[in-house]
BAMAR-598464 format. One record per residue (C-alpha): residue number from 1; residue in one letter; x, y, z. Coordinates in nm, 2 decimals. Example, Ala and Ser with C-alpha at 12.3 -4.5 7.8 and 13.67 -1.06 7.14 Angstrom:
REM residues 2
(1 'A' (1.23 -0.45 0.78))
(2 'S' (1.37 -0.11 0.71))
END
This chain:
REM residues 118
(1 'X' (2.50 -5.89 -8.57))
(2 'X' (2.27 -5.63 -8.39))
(3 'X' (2.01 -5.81 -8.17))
(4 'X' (1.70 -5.58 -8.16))
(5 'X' (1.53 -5.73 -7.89))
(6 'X' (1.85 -5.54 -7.63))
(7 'X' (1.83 -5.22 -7.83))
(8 'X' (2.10 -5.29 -8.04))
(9 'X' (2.11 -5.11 -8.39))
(10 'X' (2.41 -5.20 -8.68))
(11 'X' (2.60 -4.94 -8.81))
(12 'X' (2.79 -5.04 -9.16))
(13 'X' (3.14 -4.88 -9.16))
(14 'X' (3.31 -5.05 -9.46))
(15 'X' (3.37 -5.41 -9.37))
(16 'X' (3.31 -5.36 -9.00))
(17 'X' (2.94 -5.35 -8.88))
(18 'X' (2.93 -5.16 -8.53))
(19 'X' (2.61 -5.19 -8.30))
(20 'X' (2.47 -4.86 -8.14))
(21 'X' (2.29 -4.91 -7.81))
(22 'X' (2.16 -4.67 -7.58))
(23 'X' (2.08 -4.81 -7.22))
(24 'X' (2.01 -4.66 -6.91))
(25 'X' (2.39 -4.59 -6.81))
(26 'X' (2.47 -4.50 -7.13))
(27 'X' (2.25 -4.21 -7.14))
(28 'X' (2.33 -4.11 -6.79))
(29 'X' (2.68 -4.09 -6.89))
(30 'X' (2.58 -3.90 -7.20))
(31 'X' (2.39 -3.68 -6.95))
(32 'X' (2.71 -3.59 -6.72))
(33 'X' (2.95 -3.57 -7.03))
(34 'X' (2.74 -3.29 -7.20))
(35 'X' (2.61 -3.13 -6.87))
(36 'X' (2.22 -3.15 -6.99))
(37 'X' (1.96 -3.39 -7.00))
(38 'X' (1.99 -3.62 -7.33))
(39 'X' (1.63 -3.46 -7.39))
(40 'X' (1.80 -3.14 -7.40))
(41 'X' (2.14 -3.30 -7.61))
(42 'X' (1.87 -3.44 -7.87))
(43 'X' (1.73 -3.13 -7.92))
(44 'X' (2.02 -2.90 -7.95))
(45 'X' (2.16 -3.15 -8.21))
(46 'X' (1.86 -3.13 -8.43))
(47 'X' (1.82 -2.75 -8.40))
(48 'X' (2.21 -2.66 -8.48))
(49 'X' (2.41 -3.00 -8.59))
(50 'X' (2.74 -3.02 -8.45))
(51 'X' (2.97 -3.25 -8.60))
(52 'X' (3.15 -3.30 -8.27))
(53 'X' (2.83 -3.37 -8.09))
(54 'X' (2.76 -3.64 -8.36))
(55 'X' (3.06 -3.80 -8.27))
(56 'X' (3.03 -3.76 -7.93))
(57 'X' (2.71 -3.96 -7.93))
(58 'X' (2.86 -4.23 -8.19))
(59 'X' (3.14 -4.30 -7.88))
(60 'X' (2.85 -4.35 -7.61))
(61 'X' (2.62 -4.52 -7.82))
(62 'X' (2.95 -4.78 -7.94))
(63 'X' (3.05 -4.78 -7.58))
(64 'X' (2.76 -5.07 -7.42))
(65 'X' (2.85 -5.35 -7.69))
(66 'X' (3.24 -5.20 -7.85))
(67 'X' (3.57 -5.12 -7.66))
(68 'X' (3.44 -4.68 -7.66))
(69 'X' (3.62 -4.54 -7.95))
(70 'X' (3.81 -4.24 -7.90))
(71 'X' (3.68 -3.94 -8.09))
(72 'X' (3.93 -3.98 -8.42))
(73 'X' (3.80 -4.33 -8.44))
(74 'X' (3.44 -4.24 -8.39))
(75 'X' (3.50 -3.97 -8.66))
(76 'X' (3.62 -4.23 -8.92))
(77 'X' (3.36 -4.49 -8.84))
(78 'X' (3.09 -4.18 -8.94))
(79 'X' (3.32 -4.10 -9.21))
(80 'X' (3.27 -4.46 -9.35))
(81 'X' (2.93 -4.48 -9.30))
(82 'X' (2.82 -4.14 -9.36))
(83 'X' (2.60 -3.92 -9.15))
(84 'X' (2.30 -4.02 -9.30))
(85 'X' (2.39 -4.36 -9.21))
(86 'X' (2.50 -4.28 -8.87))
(87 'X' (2.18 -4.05 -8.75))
(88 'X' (1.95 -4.34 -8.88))
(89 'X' (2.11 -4.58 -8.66))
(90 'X' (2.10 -4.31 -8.39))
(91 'X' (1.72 -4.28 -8.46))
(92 'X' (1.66 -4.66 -8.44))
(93 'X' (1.87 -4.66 -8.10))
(94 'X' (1.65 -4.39 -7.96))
(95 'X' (1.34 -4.58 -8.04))
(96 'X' (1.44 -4.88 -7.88))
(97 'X' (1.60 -4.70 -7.58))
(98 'X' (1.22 -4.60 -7.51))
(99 'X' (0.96 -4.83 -7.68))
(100 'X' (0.58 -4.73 -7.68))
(101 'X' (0.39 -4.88 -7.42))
(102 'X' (0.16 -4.99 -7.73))
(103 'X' (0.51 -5.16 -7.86))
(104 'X' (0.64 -5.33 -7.54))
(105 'X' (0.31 -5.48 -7.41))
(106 'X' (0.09 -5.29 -7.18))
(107 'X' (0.23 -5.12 -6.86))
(108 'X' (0.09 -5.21 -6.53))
(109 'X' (-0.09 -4.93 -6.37))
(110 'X' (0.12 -4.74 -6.12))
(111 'X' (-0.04 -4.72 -5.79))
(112 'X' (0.05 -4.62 -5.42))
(113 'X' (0.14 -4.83 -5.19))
(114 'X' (0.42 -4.88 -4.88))
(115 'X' (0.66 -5.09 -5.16))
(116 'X' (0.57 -5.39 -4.91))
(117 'X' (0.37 -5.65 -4.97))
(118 'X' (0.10 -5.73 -4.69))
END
């Protein structure tokens, strides 16, 4: 079952439910794999889809809670679920990969300092 509160998202694949989650390391991995910023990745997959991009992302975002699929399994879990499916979950993943401030409580104010404590 996907747990929420660590950024987990369910993805129903036939019998199997698979949880997407993007951490930190996940997306810095993303990042190196595709040479661009996952900003940039995000982006480019909205404005021209790529099916191998899809699954791609469906490999890294299976990787933090799954043993990583390789790319024919991530194509049949997305085959199974469907693409709709599948960029919903990514969606959802996204959002909890970077809550609101309004979402996660407020955010301390940033100030300068020395990092040491006087």
């Amino acid at each position: 079952m996907a747990n929420q509160q660590k950024g987990e998202v369910g993805l129903k694949a036939g019998d199997v439910t698979y949880r997407f989650r993007l951490t930190t390391n996940v997306l810095c991995e993303m990042e190196d794999h595709f040479g661009k910023t996952f900003n940039e990745v995000m982006a480019e997959l909205g404005e021209k889809p790529s099916m191998k991009g899809m699954r791609e992302i469906v490999r890294f975002a299976l990787s933090e809670n799954e043993p990583a699929p390789d790319a024919k399994k991530a194509g049949e879990i997305i085959d199974e679920a469907g693409s709709i499916a599948v960029t919903e979950a990514l969606k959802k993943a996204i959002k909890l990969a970077f809550p609101d401030a309004k979402e996660g409580g407020e955010n301390p104010p940033v100030t300068a300092g020395t990092g040491k404590t006087s």
